[in-house]
N, C-alpha and C positions, 0 to 999 in steps of 0.2 A: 703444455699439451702436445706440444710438436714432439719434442722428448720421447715424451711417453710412444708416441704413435710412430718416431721412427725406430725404438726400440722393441717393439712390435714388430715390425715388418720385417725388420733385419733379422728378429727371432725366426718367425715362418718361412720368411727365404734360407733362412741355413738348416732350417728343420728339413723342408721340403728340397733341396736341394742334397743334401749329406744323407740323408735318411736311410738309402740302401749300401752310398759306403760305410756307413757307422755298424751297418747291419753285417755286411761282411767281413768287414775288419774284426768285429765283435768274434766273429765264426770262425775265423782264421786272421790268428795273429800276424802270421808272416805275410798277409797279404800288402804289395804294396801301397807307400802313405802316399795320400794324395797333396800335391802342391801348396802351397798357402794361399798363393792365388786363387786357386779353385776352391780350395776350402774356406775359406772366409774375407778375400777382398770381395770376390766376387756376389756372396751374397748379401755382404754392406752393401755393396755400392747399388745393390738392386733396391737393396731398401729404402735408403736415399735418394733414388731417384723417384720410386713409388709414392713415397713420402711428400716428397716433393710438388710431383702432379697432385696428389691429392690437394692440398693445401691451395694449392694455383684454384682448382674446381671449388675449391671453398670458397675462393676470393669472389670469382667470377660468380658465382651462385652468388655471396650476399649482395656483388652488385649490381645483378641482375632486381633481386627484389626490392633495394632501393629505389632504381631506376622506375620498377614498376608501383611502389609508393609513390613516387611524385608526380605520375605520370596519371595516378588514380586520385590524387588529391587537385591535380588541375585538372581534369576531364570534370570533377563533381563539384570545383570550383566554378567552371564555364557555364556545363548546365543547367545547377542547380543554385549557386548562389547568384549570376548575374543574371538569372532568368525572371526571378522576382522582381528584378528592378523594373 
């Protein structure tokens, strides 16, 4: 899934980033090329790193909900099962 999702982003970042040099170049051949660097490391690497934090926010999210599974099964362990005793 990560695949998938940085191949994505890295799409939209070169889409959205080249989008009006592709457009003028299209318009005018002679117009000059733009660097490699600018045209597509830099929108890798944005992707990649978007990618990245995303995933990090996923982690953090499920361990957040864990945390608050156990923390909701001991709260209803305390008051509810050792309260009958």
């Amino acid at each position: 899934m990560i695949i998938i999702s940085l191949i994505i982003n890295s799409l939209l970042f070169f889409f959205l980033l080249n989008f009006s040099y592709m457009k003028r170049k299209k318009e005018n051949p002679n117009y000059p090329n733009k660097p490699v660097s600018q045209l597509l490391l830099f929108p890798l690497a944005l992707g990649i790193v978007f990618t990245l934090v995303m995933d990090v926010f996923k982690g953090f999210m499920i361990y957040q909900l864990v945390l608050f599974a156990v923390a909701a099964l001991l709260l209803y362990w305390i008051f509810y099962v050792l309260s009958k005793k």
